[in-house]
C-alpha positions, 0 to 999 in steps of 0.5 A, spaced: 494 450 479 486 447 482 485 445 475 491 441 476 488 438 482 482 437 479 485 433 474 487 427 479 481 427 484 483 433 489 477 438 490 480 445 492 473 448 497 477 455 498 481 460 495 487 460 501 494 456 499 494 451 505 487 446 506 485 440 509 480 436 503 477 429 503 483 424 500 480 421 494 484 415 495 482 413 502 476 417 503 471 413 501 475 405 505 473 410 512 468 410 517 468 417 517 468 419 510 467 426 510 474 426 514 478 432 512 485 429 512 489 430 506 493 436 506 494 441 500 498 447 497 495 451 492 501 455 490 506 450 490 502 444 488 503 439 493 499 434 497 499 429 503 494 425 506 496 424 513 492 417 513 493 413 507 501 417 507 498 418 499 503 425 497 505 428 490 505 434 486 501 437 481 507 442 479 510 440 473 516 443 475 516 441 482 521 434 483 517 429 486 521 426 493 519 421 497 519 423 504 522 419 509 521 420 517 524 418 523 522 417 530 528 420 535 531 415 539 530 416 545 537 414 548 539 421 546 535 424 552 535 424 559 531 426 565 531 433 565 536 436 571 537 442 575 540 446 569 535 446 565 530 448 571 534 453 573 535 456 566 526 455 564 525 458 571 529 464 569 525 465 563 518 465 568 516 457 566 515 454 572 516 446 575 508 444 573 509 447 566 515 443 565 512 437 568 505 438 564 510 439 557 514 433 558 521 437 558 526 434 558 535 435 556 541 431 551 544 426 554 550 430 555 546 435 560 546 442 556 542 442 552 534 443 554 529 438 550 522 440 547 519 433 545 514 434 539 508 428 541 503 426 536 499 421 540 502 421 545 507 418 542 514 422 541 516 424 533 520 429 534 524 434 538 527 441 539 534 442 543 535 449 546 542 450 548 542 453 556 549 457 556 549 458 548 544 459 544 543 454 539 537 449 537 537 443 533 531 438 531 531 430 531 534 427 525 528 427 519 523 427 525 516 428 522 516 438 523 509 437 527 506 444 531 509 443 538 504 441 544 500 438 538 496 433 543 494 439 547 491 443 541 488 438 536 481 439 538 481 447 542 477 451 538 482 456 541 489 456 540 494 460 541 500 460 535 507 462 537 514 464 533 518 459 539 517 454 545 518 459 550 513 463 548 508 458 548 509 455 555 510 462 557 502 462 555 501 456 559 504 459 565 499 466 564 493 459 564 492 458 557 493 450 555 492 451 549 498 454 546 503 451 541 509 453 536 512 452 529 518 447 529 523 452 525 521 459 528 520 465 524 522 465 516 528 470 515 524 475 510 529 473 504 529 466 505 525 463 499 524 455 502 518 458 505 514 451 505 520 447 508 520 452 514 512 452 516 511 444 513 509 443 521 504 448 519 503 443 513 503 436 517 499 439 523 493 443 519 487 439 522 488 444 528 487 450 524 481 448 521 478 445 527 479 451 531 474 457 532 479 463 533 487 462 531 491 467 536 498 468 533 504 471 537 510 472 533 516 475 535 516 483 534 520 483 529 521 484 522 521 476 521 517 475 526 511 480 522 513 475 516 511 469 518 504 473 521 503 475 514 504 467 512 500 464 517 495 469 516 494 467 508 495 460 510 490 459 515 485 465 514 485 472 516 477 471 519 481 466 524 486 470 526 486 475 532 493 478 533 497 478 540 500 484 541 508 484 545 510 491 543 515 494 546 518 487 547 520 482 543 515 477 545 512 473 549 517 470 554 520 477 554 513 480 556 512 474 562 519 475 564 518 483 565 511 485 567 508 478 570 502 473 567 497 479 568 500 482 563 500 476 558 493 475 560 491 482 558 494 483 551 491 475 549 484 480 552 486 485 547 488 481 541 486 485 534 483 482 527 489 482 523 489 488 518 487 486 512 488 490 505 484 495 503 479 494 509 479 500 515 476 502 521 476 508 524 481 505 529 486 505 522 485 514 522 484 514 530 489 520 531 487 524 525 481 523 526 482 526 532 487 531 529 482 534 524 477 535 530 480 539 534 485 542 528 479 542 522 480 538 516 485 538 510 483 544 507 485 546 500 491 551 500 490 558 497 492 559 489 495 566 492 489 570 487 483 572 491 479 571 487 480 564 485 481 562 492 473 563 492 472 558 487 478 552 487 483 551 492 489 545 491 487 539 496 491 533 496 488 526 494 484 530 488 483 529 481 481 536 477 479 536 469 481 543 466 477 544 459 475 549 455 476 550 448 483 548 445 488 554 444 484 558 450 490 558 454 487 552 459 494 550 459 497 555 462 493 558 466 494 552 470 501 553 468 501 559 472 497 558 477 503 552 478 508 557 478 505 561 484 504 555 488 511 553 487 514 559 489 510 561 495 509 555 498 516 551 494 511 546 491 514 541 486 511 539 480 510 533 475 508 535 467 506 530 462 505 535 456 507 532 448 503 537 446 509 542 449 514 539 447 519 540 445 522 541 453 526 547 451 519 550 449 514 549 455 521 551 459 521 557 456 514 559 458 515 558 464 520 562 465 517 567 462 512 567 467 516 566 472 520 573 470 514 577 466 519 577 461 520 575 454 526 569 453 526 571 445 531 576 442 526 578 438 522 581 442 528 586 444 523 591 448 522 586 453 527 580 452 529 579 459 537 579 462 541 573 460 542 574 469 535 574 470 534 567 465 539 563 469 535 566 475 529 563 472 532 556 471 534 556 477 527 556 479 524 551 474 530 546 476 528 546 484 521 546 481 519 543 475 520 535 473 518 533 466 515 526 465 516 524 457 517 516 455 520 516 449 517 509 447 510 509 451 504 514 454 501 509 458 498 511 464 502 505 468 509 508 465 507 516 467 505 514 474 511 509 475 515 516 473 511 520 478 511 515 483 519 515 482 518 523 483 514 522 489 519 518 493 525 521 490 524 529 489 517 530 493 513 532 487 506 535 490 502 535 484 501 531 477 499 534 472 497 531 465 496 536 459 491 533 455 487 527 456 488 525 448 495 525 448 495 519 453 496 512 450 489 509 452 489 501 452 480 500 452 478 493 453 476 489 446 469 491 447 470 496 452 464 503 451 468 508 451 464 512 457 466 506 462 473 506 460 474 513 462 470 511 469 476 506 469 481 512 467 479 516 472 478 511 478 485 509 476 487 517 477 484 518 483 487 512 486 495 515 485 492 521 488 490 518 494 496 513 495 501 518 494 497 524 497 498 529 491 494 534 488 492 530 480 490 535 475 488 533 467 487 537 461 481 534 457 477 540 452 471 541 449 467 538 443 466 544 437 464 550 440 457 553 439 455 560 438 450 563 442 445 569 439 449 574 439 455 570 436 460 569 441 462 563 444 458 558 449 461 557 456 464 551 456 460 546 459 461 539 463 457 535 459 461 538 454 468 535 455 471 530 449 468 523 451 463 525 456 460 527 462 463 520 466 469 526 467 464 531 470 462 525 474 468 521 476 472 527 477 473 531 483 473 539 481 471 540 474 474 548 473 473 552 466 478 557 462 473 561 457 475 567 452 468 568 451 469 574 445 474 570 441 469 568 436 468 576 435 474 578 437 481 574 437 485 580 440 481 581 445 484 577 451 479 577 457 478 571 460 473 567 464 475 562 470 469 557 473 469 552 477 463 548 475 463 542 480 467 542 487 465 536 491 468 537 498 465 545 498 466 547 505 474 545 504 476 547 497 471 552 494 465 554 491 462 553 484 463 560 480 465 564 475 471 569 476 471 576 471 475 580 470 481 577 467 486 579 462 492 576 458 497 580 457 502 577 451 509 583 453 509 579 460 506 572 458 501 573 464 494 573 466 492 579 470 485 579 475 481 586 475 488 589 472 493 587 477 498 581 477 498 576 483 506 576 481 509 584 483 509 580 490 514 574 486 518 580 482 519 584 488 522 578 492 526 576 486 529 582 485 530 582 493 534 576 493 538 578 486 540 585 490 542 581 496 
């Protein structure tokens, strides 16, 4: 939309919606040249010189209307009378401000009259009903800010969500206050810019003004048009007046007086603006984890692997090793354990483990330490003990498996959906290559995995779960005595970028494999933890072994999963 702007001689000089630029049908017929009086919409294409009333759109879909305004007929309003005093005094907004603001009502005495003056002069006018609460504007007056005289040229001005928010600022010994004509936009409502055209017509306020203090009303409307004004005047403008736990202003005038409103204009807040913290932000944890600790990460229920890794929220894991080492479900058990002592639940992208029916059977046989296969008739678990298993896996265990895509957007919109909807703990994406990857034309192939893993990372953090990528390594190498490397982190397909993006980078190694492909001792390392005091240290655990009857990992000859049967059974009993 600039472009379109440019086009007809309109400089846009920054980058929010609502501006005040140099006309270039009049500017240069002035006196003062460098005069900023045309008013412009970027997002809809729409201008208006407040001098020369030179107005159009640069939207070609917007249907261009001449506006025409109306100056009220002052006939329709007399000098205010007692009721309208009495009800302004009931709402804290003494005679002198009356007096100073120029209030009058309708002709028929209900109703009070707000007059909007530009230049002394009266171009429009709000009604507020005494007994009902009802409000009308004059007849195609021209939408302006209220009190527009009084803060045309402030470098301070206080912006309320109504007109008796406004003068209860003035009450407070503040001149310097003013409203929008239409209240508060409904957070539905779609004409946004009928609805703050006063903004529109008044912007030379806005962009005079040093600091800009808004105060609408606390509520969901009242927080929509902050939002609006905020990204229409500038958020380094901004500072925010707080009413809480009262609806608004005048609410706070009537029940704890102007030294109250006093110290809450004191007190006005920066508008928070995304992506940008203070401490201020995390005040209360931060506070909590100094007198409670930090997050730490929760046990793996394996001693010995509590040692080198531990589950954290907000972290990224890279397992690798060598393919058909068992990475995959190792993890897998460690899941297992996790999900029946601490009730995790978890979300699995793994093609490679498809069809379903297939990684659910390990899983179950896992969890029961029994085969789910006939065929191994001298294990094969009880048709009681396979249901019990699938009771567990459907409490537990989510597969994520789009049938048309594997990009990383659609595996995380079906995370996020089991986030919100089941409270999933951890994703895990098993393995890398099997992720449809969409790398920039031109792109190296070490700075779109940076691009990948800060992708991962930042769903770790937004939805606090613990994130873990199977990646393996490249070909393996033998060492002297012929068996296999230790893998290493620089090692991983694609490069080192995954040890340097990733949180903790752990390892599963069979290092006699290359000698011996019976023998099923195992090896877990973690090779780089980042946050050490809270998740574990770099190390290798020994002592591991795989037994096939049980479909389990045993460490120095016992199973982390006796205490799992014995709870199971229990609960079968009962």
């Amino acid at each position: 939309m600039q472009e379109n702007f440019v086009k007809i001689g309109i400089v846009p000089k920054g980058k929010y919606s609502q501006q005040k630029v140099k006309c270039p049908k009049c500017s240069h017929t002035r006196k003062k040249k460098s005069d900023c009086s045309l008013s412009i919409n970027i997002d809809d294409g729409l201008y208006h010189c407040h001098h020369c009333s030179w107005n159009g759109s640069v939207n070609p879909n917007y249907m261009q209307q001449d506006k025409i305004y109306t100056k009220p007929v002052t006939t329709n309003l007399k000098k205010i009378n007692s009721e309208a005093i009495k009800f302004l005094n009931n709402r804290g907004i003494t005679n002198e401000v009356i007096d100073a603001n120029k209030i009058t009502t309708t002709k028929d005495g209900r109703s009070v009259v707000f007059p909007y003056l530009k230049n002394n002069e009266l171009i429009n006018y709000k009604t507020r009903g005494i007994v009902e609460k009802t409000f009308t504007q004059s007849k195609n007056g021209e939408p302006i800010i209220f009190n527009y005289d009084r803060v045309v040229n402030q470098e301070f001005v206080i912006l309320c969500e109504g007109e008796l928010d406004s003068l209860s600022f003035e009450v407070a010994g503040f001149t310097w206050h003013t409203s929008v004509n239409m209240g508060a936009p409904n957070t539905k409502d779609k004409n946004l810019d009928k609805k703050l055209e006063c903004i529109t017509n008044s912007y030379e306020v806005f962009e005079k003004a040093k600091v800009v203090y808004l105060c609408t009303d606390n509520d969901d409307n009242g927080r929509y048009l902050q939002e609006e004004l905020i990204r229409r005047i500038g958020a380094e403008k901004i500072r925010i007046i707080d009413t809480n736990p009262y609806k608004d202003a005048n609410e706070v005038l009537i029940n704890e007086g102007v030294k109250s409103l006093q110290f809450r204009f004191k007190k006005a807040r920066v508008p928070k603006v995304e992506g940008i913290f203070s401490i201020e932000d995390i005040y209360e944890s931060m506070l909590d984890g100094y007198k409670n600790g930090q997050e730490r990460g929760t046990t793996t229920h394996i001693d010995c692997i509590d040692r080198a890794w531990t589950w954290r929220n907000g972290e990224v894991n890279i397992w690798t090793g060598y393919q058909n080492e068992g990475k995959s479900m190792f993890l897998n058990q460690l899941s297992v354990l996790k999900a029946f002592h601490d009730g995790w639940k978890f979300a699995v992208f793994s093609p490679e483990n498809m069809p379903i029916n297939d990684f659910f059977h390990d899983l179950i046989e896992c969890y029961i330490g029994k085969s789910s296969d006939p065929y191994y008739h001298n294990n094969y678990m009880s048709e009681a003990e396979f249901k019990k298993g699938m009771e567990f896996m459907k409490k537990h265990f989510f597969i994520i498996y789009p049938k048309k895509s594997y990009k990383l957007e659609d595996i995380f919109e079906r995370a996020k959906f089991l986030v919100q909807a089941k409270g999933i703990r951890s994703l895990i994406i098993d393995p890398y290559n099997t992720v449809q990857h969409r790398m920039h034309r031109g792109e190296r192939e070490d700075l779109y995995i940076s691009r990948f893993m800060s992708e991962l990372k930042r769903f770790a953090v937004e939805n606090k779960i613990s994130v873990h990528l199977v990646a393996h390594q490249v070909t393996p190498q033998k060492d002297d005595n012929g068996r296999y490397n230790k893998p290493d982190v620089n090692r991983v397909k694609g490069g080192g970028t995954f040890a340097d993006k990733c949180d903790n980078l752990l390892f599963v190694w069979r290092p006699h494999r290359a000698l011996d492909f019976s023998n099923t001792e195992v090896v877990f390392g973690s090779q780089k933890i980042k946050k050490q005091k809270l998740v574990g240290y770099p190390q290798d655990v020994e002592g591991i072994s795989y037994q096939r009857k049980s479909n389990r990992y045993y460490f120095n000859n016992q199973t982390p999963f006796d205490e799992v049967d014995s709870i199971r059974c229990e609960s079968e009993q009962e």
